[in-house]
C-alpha angles and dihedrals in degrees: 000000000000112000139165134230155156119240092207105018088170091085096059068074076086099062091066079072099066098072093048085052086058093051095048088046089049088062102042093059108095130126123265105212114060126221151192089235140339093212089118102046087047088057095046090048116089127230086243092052086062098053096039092053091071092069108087101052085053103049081052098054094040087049087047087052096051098047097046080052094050089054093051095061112240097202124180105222117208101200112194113175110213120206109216101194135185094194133171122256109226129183113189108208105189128195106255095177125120096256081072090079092077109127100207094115112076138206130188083358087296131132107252123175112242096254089063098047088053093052098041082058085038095061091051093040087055098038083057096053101063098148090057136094102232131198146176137219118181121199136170109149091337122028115209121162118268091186137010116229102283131172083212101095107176093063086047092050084044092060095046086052083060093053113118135182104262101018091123092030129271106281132081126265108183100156093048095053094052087048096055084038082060111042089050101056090025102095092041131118101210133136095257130356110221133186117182106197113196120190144152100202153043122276109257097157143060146054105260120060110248086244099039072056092050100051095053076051087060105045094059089048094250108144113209117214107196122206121203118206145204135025125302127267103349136033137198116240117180107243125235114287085252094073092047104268087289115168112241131188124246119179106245117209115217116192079205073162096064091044100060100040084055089054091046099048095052090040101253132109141255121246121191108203113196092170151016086265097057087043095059087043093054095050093044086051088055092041080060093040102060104031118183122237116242145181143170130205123185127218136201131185120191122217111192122228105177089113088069086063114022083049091057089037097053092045091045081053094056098045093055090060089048089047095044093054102055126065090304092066117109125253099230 
């Protein structure tokens, strides 16, 4: 931001004297010599005498206002405000697997498959995080990461936007996600590492135990939050298109076990989100939990611009001397 100012204002106070010099001059300039009428030197004087003789009073009380403002410091400010931010690194790994088309969340009123709904609160979660590195880890029956942590939110908004049900199989890898969270916030030296693992199942892939998992998480300080998701017993698929769309129940398993003693080795919490509604609120419960530190410090450079006064006052200055000592000049 780009401002003006004046380092001592308080001499502008000065410029309330000039017009007080051109009345004092006013009245001081009276001829010297008296005489019975001045009929005939009207008449001798030209019309462009009369103007001209103006000048030099001018070019005086102009000189006198630079340079009061010169005195006074003009100076142009450039004000940049720098964020100096502890944040969190987070890295989101969200259950890909085919479970995740379950339409049992809602939007609208509308029917939305459990993936969608995640990343509808996940968008909000990450727009309201804009002083941490974020980034994002997809598994189904393999993980792999769809995004390093990045400040740069909107790629990482545009790569959620790519995720899709069945893009790492349709299993569920819980272990392998926490092993590629990890290895992606392990070597850094941030306030505080984060994975928030979301699921809806049981870990049925993978080489490496969720806990095993778990404990390497731990040993590098990253605190795992685990999110699980969907309603209890019972969710609604939608059918093939060759029995009408029609919605249909399969029983969901859950490992809600696994979860919290993930969260409780690495020193987070578990969340169990029903609904759209819960989900938003969990997020918005780990948003609380793990605050950034910020601070803002604000910073101003001064440019002085008192040259681009003081240089036209002091050749008005001179100019007045050269101008009071040709034929303008007053007979005292």
């Amino acid at each position: 931001m780009i401002f003006f100012r004046f380092h001592d204002p308080w001499l502008l106070l000065l410029l309330a004297g000039v017009p007080a010099l051109m009345m004092m001059d006013r009245e001081n300039r009276r001829a010297a010599l008296h005489y019975s009428s001045i009929q005939n030197l009207q008449a001798v004087r030209s019309r462009t005498m009369s103007l001209v003789s103006v000048i030099p009073p001018a070019l005086r009380y102009l000189t006198i206002a630079l340079l009061v403002v010169a005195l006074a410091r003009p100076q142009e400010g450039r004000k940049t405000v720098e964020i100096l931010s502890a944040g969190v690194d987070i890295v989101l790994a969200i259950d890909a697997s085919g479970s995740m088309q379950a339409l049992d969340f809602f939007k609208d009123k509308n029917r939305v498959n459990r993936l969608e709904a995640v990343k509808d609160v996940a968008r909000d979660f990450v727009n309201n995080r804009p002083n941490d590195r974020i980034g994002m880890v997809v598994f189904g029956a393999e993980a792999f990461t769809q995004c390093p942590l990045t400040l740069d939110h909107n790629v990482l908004l545009s790569f959620l936007d790519r995720v899709k049900i069945g893009v790492a199989g349709d299993a569920t890898a819980i272990g392998s996600a926490i092993g590629i969270s990890v290895k992606r916030l392990k070597d850094l030296k941030s306030k505080s590492k984060v994975v928030i693992l979301l699921t809806d199942g049981r870990s049925n892939a993978g080489n490496i135990p969720p806990l095993q998992a778990a404990e390497i998480a731990k040993q590098y300080g990253v605190k795992i939050y685990t999110i699980g998701v969907g309603t209890h017993g019972k969710a609604p698929f939608l059918a093939d298109a060759f029995f009408g769309g029609q919605l249909v129940y399969q029983d969901v398993d859950l490992d809600e076990d696994t979860l919290k003693s993930i969260a409780n080795l690495t020193g987070a919490q578990y969340f169990r989100a029903a609904d759209r509604e819960s989900l938003t609120d969990v997020y918005n419960q780990i948003d609380r939990l793990e605050k950034s530190e910020v601070k803002v410090v604000d910073h101003s450079e001064y440019t002085e611009m008192f040259p681009v006064f003081l240089v036209p006052g002091l050749l008005l200055a001179l100019l007045d001397v050269l101008v009071s000592n040709t034929r303008l000049q007053r007979i005292p």
